[in-house]
Every structure is written in structure tokens, then in C-alpha cells.
C-alpha positions in Angstrom: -9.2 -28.1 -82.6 -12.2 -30.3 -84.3 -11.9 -30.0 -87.8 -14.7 -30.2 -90.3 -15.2 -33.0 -92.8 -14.6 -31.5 -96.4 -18.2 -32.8 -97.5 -19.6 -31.0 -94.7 -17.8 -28.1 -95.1 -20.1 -24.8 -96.0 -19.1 -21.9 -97.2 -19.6 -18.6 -94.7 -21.7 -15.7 -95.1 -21.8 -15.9 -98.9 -23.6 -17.5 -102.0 -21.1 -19.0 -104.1 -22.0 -19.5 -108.2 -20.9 -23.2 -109.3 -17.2 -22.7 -110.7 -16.4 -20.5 -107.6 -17.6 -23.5 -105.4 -15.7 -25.8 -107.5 -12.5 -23.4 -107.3 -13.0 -23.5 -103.3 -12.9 -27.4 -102.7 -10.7 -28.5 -105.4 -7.1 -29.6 -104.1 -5.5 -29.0 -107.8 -3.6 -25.9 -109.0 -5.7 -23.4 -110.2 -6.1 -20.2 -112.5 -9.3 -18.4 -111.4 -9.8 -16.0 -114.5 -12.5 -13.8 -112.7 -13.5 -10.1 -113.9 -14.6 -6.9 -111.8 -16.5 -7.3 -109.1 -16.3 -11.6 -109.5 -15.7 -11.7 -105.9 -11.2 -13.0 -106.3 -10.9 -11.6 -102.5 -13.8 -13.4 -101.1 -13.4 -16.5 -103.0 -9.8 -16.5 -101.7 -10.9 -16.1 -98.2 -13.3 -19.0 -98.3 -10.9 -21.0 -99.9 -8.6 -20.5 -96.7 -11.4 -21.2 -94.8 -12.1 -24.4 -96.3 -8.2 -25.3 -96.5 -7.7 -24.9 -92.5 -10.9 -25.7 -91.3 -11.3 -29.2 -92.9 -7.3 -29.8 -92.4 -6.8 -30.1 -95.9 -4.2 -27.3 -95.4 -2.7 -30.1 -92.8 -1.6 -28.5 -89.6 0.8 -27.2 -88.7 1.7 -26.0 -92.4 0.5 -22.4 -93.4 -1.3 -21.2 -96.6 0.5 -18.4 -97.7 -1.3 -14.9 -100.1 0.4 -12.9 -101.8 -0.9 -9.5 -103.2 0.3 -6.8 -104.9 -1.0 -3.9 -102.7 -0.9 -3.6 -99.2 -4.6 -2.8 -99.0 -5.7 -6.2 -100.5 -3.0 -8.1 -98.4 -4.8 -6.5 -95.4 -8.4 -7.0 -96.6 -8.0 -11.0 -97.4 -6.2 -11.6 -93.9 -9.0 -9.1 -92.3 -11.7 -11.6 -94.4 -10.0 -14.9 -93.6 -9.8 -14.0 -89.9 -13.8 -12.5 -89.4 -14.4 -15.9 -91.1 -12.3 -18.9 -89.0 -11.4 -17.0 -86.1 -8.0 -16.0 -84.6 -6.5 -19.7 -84.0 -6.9 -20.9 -87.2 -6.1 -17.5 -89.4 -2.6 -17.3 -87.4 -1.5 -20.3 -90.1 -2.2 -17.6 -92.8 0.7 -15.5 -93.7 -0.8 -12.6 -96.1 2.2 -10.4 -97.7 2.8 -8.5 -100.7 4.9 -10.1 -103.3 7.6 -7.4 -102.3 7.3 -8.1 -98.9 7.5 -12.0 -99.5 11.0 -11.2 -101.4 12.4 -9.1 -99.0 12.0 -11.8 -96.0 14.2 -14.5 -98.0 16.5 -11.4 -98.6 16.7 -10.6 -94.9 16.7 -14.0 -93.0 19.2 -15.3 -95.1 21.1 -12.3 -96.2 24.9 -13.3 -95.1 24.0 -16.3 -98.0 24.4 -13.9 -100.2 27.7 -13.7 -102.5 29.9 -10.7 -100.5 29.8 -8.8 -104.6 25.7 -9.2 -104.7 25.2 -8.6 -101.0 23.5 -5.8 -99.7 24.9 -4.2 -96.4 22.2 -4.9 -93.1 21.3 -1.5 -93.3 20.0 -1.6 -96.6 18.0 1.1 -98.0 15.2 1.2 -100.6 16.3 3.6 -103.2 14.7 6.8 -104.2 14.3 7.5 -108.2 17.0 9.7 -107.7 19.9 8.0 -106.4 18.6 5.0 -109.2 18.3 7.5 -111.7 21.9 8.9 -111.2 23.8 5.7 -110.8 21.9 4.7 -113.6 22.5 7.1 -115.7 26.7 6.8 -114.9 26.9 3.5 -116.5 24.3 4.1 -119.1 25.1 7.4 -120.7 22.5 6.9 -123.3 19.9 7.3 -120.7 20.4 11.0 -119.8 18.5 12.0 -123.4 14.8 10.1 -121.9 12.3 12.8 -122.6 10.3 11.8 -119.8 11.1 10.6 -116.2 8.4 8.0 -117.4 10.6 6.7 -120.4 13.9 6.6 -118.2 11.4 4.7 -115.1 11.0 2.0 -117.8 15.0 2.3 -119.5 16.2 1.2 -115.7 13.2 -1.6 -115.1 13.7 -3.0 -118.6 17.5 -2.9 -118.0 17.5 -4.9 -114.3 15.6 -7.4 -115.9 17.6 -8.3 -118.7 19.5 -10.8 -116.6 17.2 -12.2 -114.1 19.1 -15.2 -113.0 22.6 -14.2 -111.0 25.3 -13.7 -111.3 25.5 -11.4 -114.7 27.1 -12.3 -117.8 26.9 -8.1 -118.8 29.9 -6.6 -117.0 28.3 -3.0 -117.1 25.2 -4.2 -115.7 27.3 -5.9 -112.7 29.1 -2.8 -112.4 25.5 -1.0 -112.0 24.4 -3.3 -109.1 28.0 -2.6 -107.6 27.7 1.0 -107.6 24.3 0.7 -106.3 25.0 -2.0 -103.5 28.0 0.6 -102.4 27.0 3.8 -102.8 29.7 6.3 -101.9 27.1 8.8 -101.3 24.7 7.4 -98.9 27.3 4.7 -97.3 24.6 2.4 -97.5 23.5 -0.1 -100.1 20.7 1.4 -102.5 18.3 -1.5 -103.9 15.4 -1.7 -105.8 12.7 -3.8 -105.4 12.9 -5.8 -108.3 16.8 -6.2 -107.2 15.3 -7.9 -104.2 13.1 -10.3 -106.3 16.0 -11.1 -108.0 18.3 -12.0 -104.7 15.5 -14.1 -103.3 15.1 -16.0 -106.1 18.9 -16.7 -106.1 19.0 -17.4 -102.4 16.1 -20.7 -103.1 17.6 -21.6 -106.4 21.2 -22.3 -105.0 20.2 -23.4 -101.3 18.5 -26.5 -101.5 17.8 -26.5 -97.6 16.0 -23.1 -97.9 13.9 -24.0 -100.7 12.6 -27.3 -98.6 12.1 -25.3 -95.6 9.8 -23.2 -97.7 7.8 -25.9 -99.3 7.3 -27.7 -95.7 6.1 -24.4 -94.1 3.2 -23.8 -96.9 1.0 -26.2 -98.3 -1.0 -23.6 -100.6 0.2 -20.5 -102.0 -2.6 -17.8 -103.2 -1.5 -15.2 -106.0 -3.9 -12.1 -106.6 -4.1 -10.0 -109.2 -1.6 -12.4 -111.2 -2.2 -10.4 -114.7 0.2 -8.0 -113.1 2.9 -10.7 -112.1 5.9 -9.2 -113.3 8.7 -11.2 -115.0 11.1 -11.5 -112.2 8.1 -11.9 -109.7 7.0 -15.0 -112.0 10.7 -16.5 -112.0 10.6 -16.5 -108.1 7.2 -18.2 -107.9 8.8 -20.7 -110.1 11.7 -21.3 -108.5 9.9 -21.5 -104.9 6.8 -24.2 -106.0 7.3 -25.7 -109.4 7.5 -29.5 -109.0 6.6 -29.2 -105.3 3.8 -30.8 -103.4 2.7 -27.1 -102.6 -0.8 -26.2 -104.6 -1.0 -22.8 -106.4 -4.1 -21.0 -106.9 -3.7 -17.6 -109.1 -6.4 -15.3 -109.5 -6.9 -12.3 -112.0 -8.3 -10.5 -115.5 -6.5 -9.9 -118.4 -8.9 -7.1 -119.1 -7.1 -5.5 -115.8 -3.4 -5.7 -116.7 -2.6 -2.2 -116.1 1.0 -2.5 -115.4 2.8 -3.9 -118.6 4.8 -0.7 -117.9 6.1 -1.8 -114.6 7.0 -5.3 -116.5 4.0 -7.3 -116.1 4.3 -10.4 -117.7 1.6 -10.3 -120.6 1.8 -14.4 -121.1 1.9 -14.8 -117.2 -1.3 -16.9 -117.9 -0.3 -18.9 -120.5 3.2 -20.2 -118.7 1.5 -20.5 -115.5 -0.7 -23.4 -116.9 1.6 -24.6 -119.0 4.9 -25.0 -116.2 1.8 -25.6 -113.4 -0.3 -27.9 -115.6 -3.0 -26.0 -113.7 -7.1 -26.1 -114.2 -8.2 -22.9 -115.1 -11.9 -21.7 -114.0 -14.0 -18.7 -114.9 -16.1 -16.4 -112.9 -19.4 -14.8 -114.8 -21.1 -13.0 -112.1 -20.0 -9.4 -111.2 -21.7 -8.7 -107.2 -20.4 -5.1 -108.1 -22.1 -2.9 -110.5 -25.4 -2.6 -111.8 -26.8 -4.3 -115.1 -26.5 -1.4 -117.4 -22.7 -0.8 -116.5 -22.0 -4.6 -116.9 -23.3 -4.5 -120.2 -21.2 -1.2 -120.8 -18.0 -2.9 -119.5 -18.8 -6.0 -121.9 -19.3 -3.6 -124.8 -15.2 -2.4 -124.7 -14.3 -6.4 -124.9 -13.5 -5.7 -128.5 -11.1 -3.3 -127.6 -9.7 -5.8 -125.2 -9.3 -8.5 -127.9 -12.7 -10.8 -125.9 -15.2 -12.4 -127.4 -18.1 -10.8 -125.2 -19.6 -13.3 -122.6 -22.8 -13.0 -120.9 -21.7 -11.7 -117.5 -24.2 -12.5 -114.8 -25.2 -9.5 -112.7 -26.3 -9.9 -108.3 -29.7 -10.7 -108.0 -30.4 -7.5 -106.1 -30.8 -4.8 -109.2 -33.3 -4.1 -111.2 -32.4 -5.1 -115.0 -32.7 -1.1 -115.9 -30.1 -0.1 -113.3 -27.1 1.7 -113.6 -26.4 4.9 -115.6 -23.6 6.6 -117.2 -23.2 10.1 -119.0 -20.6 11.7 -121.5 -20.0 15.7 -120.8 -18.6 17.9 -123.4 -17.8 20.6 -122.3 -16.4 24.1 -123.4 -13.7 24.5 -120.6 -12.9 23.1 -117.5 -14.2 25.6 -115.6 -17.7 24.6 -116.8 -16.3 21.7 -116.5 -16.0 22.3 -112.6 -19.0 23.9 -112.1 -20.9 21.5 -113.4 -19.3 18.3 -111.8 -19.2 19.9 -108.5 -22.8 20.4 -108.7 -23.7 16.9 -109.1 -21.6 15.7 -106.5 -23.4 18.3 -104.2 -26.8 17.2 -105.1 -25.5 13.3 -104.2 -24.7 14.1 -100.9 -27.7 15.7 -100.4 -29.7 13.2 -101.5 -27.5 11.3 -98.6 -25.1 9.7 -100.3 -21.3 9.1 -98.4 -18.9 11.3 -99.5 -16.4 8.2 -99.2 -19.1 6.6 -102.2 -18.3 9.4 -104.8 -14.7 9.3 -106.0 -13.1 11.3 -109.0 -10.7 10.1 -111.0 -8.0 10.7 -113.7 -5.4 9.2 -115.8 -2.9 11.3 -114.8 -1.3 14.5 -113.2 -4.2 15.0 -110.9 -3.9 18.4 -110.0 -3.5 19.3 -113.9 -7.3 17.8 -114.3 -9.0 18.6 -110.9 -7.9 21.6 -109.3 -10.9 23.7 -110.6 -13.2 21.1 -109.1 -11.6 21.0 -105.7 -12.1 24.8 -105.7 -15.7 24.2 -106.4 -16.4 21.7 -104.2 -14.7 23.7 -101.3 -17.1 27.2 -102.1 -20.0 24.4 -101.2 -18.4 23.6 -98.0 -17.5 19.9 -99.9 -13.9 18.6 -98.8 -12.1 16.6 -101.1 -8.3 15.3 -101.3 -5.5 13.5 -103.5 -5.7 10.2 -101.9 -2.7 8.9 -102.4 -0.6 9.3 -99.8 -3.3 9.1 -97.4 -4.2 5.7 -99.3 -0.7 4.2 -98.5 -0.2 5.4 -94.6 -3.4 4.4 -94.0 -2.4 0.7 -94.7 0.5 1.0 -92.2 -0.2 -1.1 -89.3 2.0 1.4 -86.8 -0.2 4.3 -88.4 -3.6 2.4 -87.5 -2.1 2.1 -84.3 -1.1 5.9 -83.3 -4.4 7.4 -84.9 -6.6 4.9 -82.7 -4.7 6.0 -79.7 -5.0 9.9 -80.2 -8.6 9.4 -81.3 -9.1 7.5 -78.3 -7.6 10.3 -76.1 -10.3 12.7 -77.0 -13.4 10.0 -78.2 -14.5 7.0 -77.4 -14.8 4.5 -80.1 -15.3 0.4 -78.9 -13.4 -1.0 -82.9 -10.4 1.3 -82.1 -10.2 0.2 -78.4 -10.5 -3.4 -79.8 -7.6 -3.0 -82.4 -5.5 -1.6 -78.9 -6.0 -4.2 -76.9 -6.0 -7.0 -79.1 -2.5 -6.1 -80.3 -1.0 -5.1 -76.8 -2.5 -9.0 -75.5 -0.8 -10.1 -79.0 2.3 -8.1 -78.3 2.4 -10.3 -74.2 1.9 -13.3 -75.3 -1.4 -13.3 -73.3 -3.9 -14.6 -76.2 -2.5 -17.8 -75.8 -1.6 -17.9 -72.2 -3.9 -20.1 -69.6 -3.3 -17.6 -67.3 -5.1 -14.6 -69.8 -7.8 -13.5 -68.1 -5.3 -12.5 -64.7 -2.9 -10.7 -66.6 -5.4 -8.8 -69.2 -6.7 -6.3 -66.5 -3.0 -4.8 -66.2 -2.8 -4.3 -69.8 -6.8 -2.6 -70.4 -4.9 -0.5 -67.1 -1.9 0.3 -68.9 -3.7 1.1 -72.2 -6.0 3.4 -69.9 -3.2 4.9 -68.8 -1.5 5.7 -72.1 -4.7 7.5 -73.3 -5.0 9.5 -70.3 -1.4 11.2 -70.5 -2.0 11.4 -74.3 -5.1 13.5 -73.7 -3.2 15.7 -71.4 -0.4 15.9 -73.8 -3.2 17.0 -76.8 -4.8 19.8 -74.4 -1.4 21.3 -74.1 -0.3 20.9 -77.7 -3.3 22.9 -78.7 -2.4 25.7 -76.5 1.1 25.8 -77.7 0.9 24.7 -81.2 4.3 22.9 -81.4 3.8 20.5 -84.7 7.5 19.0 -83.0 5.9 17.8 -79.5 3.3 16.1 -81.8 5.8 13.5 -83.4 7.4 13.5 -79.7 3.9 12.6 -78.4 3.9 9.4 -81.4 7.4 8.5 -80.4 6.7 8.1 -77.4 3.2 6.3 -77.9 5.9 3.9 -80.2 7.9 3.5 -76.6 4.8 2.7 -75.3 5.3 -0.8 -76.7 8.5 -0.4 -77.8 9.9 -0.8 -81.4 11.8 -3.9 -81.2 8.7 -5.4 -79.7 6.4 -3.9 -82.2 8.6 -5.5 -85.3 8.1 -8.8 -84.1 4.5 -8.5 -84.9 4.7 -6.3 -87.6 8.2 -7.2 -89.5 7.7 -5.1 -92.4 9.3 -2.6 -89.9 12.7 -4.5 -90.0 14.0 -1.0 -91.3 14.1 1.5 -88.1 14.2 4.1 -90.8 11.5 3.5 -92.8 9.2 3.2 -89.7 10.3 6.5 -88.0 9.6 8.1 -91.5 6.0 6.7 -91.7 5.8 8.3 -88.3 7.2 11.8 -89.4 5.1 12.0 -92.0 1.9 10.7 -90.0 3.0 13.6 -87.8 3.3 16.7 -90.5 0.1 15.8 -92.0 -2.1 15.1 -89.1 -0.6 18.7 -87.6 -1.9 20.3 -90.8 -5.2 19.3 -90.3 -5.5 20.4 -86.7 -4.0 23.4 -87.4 -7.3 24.4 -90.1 -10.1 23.1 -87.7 -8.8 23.4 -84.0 -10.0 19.8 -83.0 -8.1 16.6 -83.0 -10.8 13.9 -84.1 -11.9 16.7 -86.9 -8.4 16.5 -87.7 -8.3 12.5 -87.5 -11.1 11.6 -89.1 -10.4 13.7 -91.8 -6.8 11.8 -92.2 -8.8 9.0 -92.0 -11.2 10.1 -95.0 -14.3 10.4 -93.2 -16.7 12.6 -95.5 -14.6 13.8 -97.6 -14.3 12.6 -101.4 -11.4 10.8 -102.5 -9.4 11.8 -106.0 -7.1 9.2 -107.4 -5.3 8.1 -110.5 -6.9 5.1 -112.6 -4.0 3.2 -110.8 -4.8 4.1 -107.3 -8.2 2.8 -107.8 -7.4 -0.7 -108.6 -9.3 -3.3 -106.4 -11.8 -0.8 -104.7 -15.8 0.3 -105.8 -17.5 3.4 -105.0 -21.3 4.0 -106.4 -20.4 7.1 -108.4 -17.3 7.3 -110.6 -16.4 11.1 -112.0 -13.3 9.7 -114.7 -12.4 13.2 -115.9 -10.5 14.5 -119.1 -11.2 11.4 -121.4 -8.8 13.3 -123.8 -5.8 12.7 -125.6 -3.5 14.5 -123.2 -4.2 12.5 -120.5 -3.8 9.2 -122.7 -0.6 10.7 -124.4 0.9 7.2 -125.2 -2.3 5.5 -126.4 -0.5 5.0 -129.6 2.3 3.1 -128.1 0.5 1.5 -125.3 -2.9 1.0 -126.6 -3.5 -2.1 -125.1 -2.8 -1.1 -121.6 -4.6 2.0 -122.0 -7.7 0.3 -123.3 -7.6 -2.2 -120.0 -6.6 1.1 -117.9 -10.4 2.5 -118.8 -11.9 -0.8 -118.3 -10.5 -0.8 -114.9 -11.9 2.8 -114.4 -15.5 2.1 -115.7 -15.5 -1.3 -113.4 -15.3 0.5 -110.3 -18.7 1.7 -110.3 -21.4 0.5 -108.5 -24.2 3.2 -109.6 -23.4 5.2 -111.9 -20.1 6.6 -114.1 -19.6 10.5 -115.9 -17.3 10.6 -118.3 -15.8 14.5 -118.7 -14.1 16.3 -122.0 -12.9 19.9 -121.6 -12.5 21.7 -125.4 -10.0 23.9 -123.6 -7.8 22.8 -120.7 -5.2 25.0 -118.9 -5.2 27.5 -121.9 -4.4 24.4 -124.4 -6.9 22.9 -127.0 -7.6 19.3 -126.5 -8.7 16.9 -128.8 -10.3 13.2 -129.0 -8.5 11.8 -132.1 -6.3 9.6 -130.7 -8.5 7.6 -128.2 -12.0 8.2 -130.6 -12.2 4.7 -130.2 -13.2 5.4 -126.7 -15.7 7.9 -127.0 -17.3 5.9 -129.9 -17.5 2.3 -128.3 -19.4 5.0 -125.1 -22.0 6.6 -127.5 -22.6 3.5 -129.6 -23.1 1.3 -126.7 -26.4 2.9 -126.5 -26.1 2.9 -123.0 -24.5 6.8 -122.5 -26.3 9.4 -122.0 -24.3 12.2 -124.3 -24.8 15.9 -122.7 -23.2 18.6 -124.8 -22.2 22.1 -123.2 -20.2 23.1 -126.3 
């Protein structure tokens, strides 16, 4: 491999402003303070291009990314590989930060004391097994009003005592309980449990921890204003006083999870323990000019001095638009919104463009509008749990195949083959180009007895020989085979429920429309329009954001979270690209609603001068 001389080294298919250039080719650690639409993923990727393709990243070390959501760990090693090729992008390891703690935890489990060790066919826990054992060694707990408050009881409570082993005997006899649960006869762990054993396992084996640090000569954190507390101590523990260089990246105008334990001085301590350079980003690619200077107008709120944040030179200074409804009740509400989406996609706009979003309880706020949009033949959905199996590898994987069996499609027989010649070794082999033809044959093959299988199954409409068919498509390649490739499927269980599932909701859709890539590409979101939580949203852009309900309701704890809350709008006004309504219902599921709480919110949106105000009242 001829590497490239880091003075001649160019950044790829982008034009990079000065600090993001600097942030790229500097060999220091780093804090990239960079806002909406700065460009954190792609400046990433080109700074793993540069790392590997000059040899600064010297081989045969690995940089290693860690994100919070699967989507972005996907989309940086997806960016990193379009941009240095295959060879080189195998020395990046892209995980989430729960997927980077449970490796430690699983390679080198049996170092584990026997009273902290989870049994090797550990399980995940669900709220309710937590909540219950929980709730047995803190009485207390049972009188939480909300599932919300008792959520944040247990996550406060685990990280109490970060470092093992516990000085708190009842909070040793919670992980106890939890680690043998009578019940399930299988250890029950959380994922912050996990953080906590991995940072244990390198803090008391020095061997492990200098493994790590000669594996990786860079580590990448995204989205580090989220960096929880125990997250931040096992970072620490891994790279402080190493040779390994850290580069963190992420808004403080974002941190949207202080209720999941985010770490609100994250910043602060990482330059401090890190003695890192920080650099700031003033360009936003993303939205238009009038919704930057919107976004900059709820700084205040955010406790920033406003900066002059650069807009792409490809809008017009005047574009960009936003509108406040009032409106008497949501079913005006609906009508209304429903309209306007219509006349979008008429006016050719992607369905997959528009989005609608809420705070919270997403059916509470758009169940009216769904039933609007269907009368106009407009399909919408709840993205989330779509959103998440859609990130799953093994789910890419069976859709491609059954879409193959009744379409042709040249990306999906690409992602196939690529992974079977991955899967034999043959990528690498001298001998490919002899042994490739049996595997295009065997693919060939497989999509042939699928189709037959999928012209029977819609004669008989068994919803069980489906998730046969998708076993047996898994046999295909065969589990233990795929799991070397794709190890976040370690747990048998876990993968044969992302199957299941896979299964049950794909058969729904055939059963409405009768036709297998209808039925596909609608699991895959083709033209329909997505509806998701504030949360949900985080890290993706559509050109026309519906945020409906700006009420007190949906921002019930603005009084005791107002901080959050504040950053949770920003984040919902940053992810358009076009345009952004804002919706208030007088009357909402028989119930008055009100804007005293959040005024602040509708005020800094009519005295921005920059929001159109449309009363229906």
C-alpha cells in the first residue's frame, strides 16, 4: 500500500472551512465544538481518511469511533469506506459506546470477580425485570408517579458507585439479585452495568489496558455532550496518559439526554484530564439562512452569546421559512397540516423529506393527522421501531434477499455478494476471481428458491413459513459464520428476536397490499412520511419539519428540566433544511392546553421576526 505524504494529502469530495481543515491534520487531542448541520460525521470521516492514508494512523494499529446510535456508527464507517476504499477502512472499527463496553465484557468475561460476573448467557434486561428487582431492595421506589421518574431513581442509583466493588451493601445486593435472577435463570444487566464491568476489567488488568492502547492509535467520540458519567470514566480509564490521540466532537446546545445521565461538564473535564485543543465550527451545510438565524435567536435560552453562524454558499440569503399555527382543536389541527403535506408532495417533494414530529406520546399528538393523511391516500408511520431494525445488519441482509427474489436491484445485489466474498475469505484471497463465480451461483440459487417459497406463501398466507423462509435464508450462511462478521450478534437470542420481529411486521404489510416489494419498501420507508419523537430525530435532516403540540403538556417538566428542554427544541428546529411549522391545539383530546409554562418559546418564535404567526382561533 503507497501512502500519501501528509502535505500532499487532500481532502475528498468536500470543501473544508479553515478550523475543520486544521481539526483534520492536527495530531493533538481534540474537542470539535461543532453545531447543526457543521458537518461532525464528515469531518470525522476525512479525518480517518487522512489518519490511514498518510500512515499517521501507523499500520497496522486501528482508529477506533464510537457513537451513540447505531445509525451514525453505520453512516461514518459507510463515509470512511466510499472515501479510502475497502483495505484501508478494514483498520476502522466503528461501534457504539454500548457496543464498545460490551466487547471488554465478553472477551474477557471469566476476569471478572465470580460475585460481579455475569453468567455467558447474559441477558439485557427489560424495564420490567429492572424495575422489580429494583424496586425489592429500594422500597421507596414503588411511590415514583411516573415510569419516567422511577427510569431515572434506578440510573441515578447504578451510578452512585461507579468504580467496583461497592462500598453500599444494598446496592451490591441489587447487582446480586440482578446478576442471579431466580426468575429468568440467567443474569439480567443493564447497560450502564456493562460500562461499569468494562471499566473495571482495564482498570485492574494492566495487560488488557496495553493491548487496547497498541490496537488503536486514535479514538473518535461523537455526539460527546451526551457522554454519560460512567461512559466518561471508561474513556478515562482506557486513554488518559496513553500515546492514543482523542478527538471528541459535539454541541452543548444538543445535550438532550441529561436524563439518561449525560455528563453536563463532559467538556470541561475532557480538556482539562486530556489537555486537549478545542476548535469551533461556524458553518451549518444544513439549513437555510433564515432558519440559521432562527436557531441563533434561542442561544439566550441556551445560555450562548450568539455567533455569526456561516450558512452553504448555495441559498439565497432570503431562504428558509417557518410558521406558528394556533389552532382551535386538533382536528383543525389535522386538517390543516395534512393539507400542506399533500400540496408538498405534489409539488414533488419525497415523502421521506417531510417528517412530523413531537415531544412525546406520539400517538396522543398525531393520530388525527395520520387519519388525514390516509383519506388522501398519504402513508405515514411511527418510525421508531422501523428506525432501529433498519440499522441491523442481519435485517439489511434478509430484506435485500426477498426483494431480490421478486426485483432486481444492482446496490442490494452488491451488499449480497460483498458480504457472502467477506463471509469466504475470498476478498483477500489471490485465488478470488476462481472461487467468486460459485458464490454469485450460490447467491443465485438462494434467490431462486426464495421466490418460489414467496409465490406459495402468498397463496397460503402462513405469517409462520415467513420467519421459516428468514431462518432459513440465516442457514444460508449460517449463524456462527454470520457473528464473526457481525459480533453484535454474540447473543443467539437477541438475533433470532430481530428476526421474529422482522418477520411479524413485514407479514403485516403484505397482508394490506398483496405484493412483497410493496410490502418491503414500505418496511423500508419508501414514500411514506416518517413520525418521531424529538429524540428519534437526533443526527438526521429532512426539508420540512411539522414539530406539533408546542404546549405545556408535551413539555410537562419544563420547570424542572428547563435546560434540556430548551436544547430538546433547538435540536427539533435544527433539523430542517427548508422550512419548519410549529402547531398549538387550544383543545387536545377533550383537555384545554395552555402555553404558560414554555411562553418563552413561543415568544423568542414571534419576536425573532422570522415566524410567520397564522391564527385559526
Amino acid at each position: 500500500m503507497k501512502f500519501i505524504s501528509p502535505s500532499d494529502w487532500k481532502p475528498e469530495g468536500v470543501c473544508l472551512e479553515d478550523a475543520a481543515l486544521e481539526a483534520v491534520v492536527t495530531n493533538k487531542n481534540l474537542l470539535v465544538v461543532a453545531g447543526p448541520g457543521a458537518g461532525k460525521t464528515e469531518l470525522l470521516a476525512q479525518k480517518a481518511c487522512y489518519l490511514l492514508q498518510t500512515n499517521t494512523c501507523p499500520y497496522p494499529r486501528k482508529i477506533l469511533a464510537i457513537s451513540f446510535k447505531k445509525d451514525a456508527k453505520s453512516n461514518l464507517a459507510e463515509r470512511v469506506e466510499r472515501r479510502c476504499g475497502k483495505e484501508l477502512s478494514k483498520r476502522f472499527d466503528s461501534m457504539t459506546f454500548d457496543s464498545f463496553a460490551k466487547s471488554i465484557v465478553d472477551r474477557f468475561r471469566l476476569a471478572i470477580p465470580e460475585e460481579y460476573r455475569p453468567s455467558r448467557n447474559y441477558e439485557i434486561t427489560n424495564n420490567e425485570i429492572l424495575q422489580r428487582i429494583f424496586i425489592k431492595h429500594y422500597p421507596d421506589a414503588i411511590h415514583c408517579k411516573k415510569k419516567s421518574e422511577l427510569k431515572e431513581r434506578i440510573h441515578a442509583t447504578i451510578k452512585k458507585e461507579i468504580s467496583l466493588p461497592h462500598k453500599s451493601q444494598t446496592l451490591k445486593n441489587l447487582w446480586h439479585d440482578l446478576l442471579n435472577d431466580n426468575e429468568t435463570g440467567k443474569s439480567q444487566v443493564t447497560f450502564s452495568m456493562i460500562s461499569i464491568l468494562a471499566e473495571y476489567l482495564i482498570r485492574t488488568n494492566p495487560l488488557i489496558l496495553r493491548a487496547l492502547n497498541a490496537t488503536y492509535s486514535h479514538v473518535f467520540l461523537d455526539e460527546f455532550q451526551d457522554t454519560t458519567f460512567i461512559q466518561y470514566e471508561l474513556v478515562r480509564t482506557c486513554f488518559l496518559q496513553s500515546s492514543v490521540k482523542l478527538i471528541a466532537v459535539g454541541d452543548s446546545k444538543q445535550r438532550i439526554m441529561v436524563w439518561a445521565g449525560a455528563k453536563t461538564d463532559v467538556f470541561e473535564d475532557f480538556k482539562d484530564d486530556f489537555k486537549s485543543v478545542e476548535k469551533e465550527l461556524l458553518m451549518n451545510h444544513r439549513s437555510a439562512p433564515r432558519l440559521i438565524q432562527l436557531q441563533t435567536s434561542l442561544y439566550p435560552l441556551l445560555n450562548k452569546g450568539k455567533i455569526h453562524i456561516q450558512p452553504n454558499d448555495k441559498w439565497d440569503m432570503q431562504d428558509g421559512e417557518a410558521n406558528l399555527y394556533y389552532f382551535d382543536d386538533c382536528d383543525q389541527e389535522a386538517e390543516t397540516i395534512a393539507n400542506e403535506i399533500k400540496n408538498l408532495i405534489q409539488s414533488n417533494v419525497d415523502p421521506r423529506e417531510i417528517v412530523i414530529l413531537v415531544k412525546r406520546s406520539l400517538a396522543s399528538y398525531t393520530c388525527k393527522i395520520q387519519d388525514k393523511l390516509n383519506e388522501l391516500d398519504i402513508r405515514s408511520r411511527d418510525e421508531g421501531e422501523f428506525q432501529e431494525l433498519l440499522k441491523e445488519d442481519i435485517v439489511k441482509l434478509l430484506l435485500s434477499v426477498l426483494y431480490l427474489a421478486n426485483e432486481r436491484n444492482a446496490d442490494k445485489w452488491m451488499f449480497l455478494t460483498e458480504f457472502s466474498l467477506l463471509l469466504d475469505g475470498i476478498i483477500d484471497d489471490d485465488n478470488q476471481f476462481e472461487n467468486m463465480g460459485k458464490i454469485y451461483n450460490s447467491i443465485d440459487t438462494l434467490i431462486s428458491n426464495c421466490k418460489k417459497r414467496l409465490i406459495r406463501l402468498s397463496v397460503q398466507k402462513d405469517e409462520t413459513d415467513l420467519l421459516k423462509l428468514m431462518n432459513e435464508i440465516v442457514d444460508f450462511w449460517g449463524y456462527e459464520r454470520i457473528k464473526t462478521i457481525y459480533q453484535q450478534y454474540n447473543e443467539e437470542k437477541y438475533f433470532r428476536e430481530l428476526i421474529s420481529r422482522t418477520a411479524q411486521l413485514l407479514w403485516s404489510e403484505f397482508i394490506l397490499n398483496n405484493d412483497w416489494v410493496e410490502a418491503i419498501e414500505y418496511f423500508e420507508g419508501k414514500n411514506i412520511v416518517p413520525i418521531m419523537t424529538v429524540h428519534k430525530s437526533k443526527g438526521l435532516e429532512y426539508e420540512f419539519v411539522f414539530f406539533i403540540g408546542l404546549e405545556d403538556q408535551a413539555f410537562f417538566s419544563y420547570d424542572t428540566q428547563t435546560n434540556e428542554d430548551n436544547c430538546t427544541f433547538f435540536v427539533a428546529i435544527s433539523r430542517a433544511k427548508k422550512r419548519i411549522d410549529f402547531t398549538f391545539s387550544r383543545v387536545r383530546k377533550d383537555k384545554n392546553q395552555h402555553c404558560i409554562k414554555i411562553k418563552k418559546l413561543h415568544q423568542v418564535l414571534i419576536e425573532s421576526g422570522l415566524v410567520q404567526v397564522v391564527k385559526k382561533l
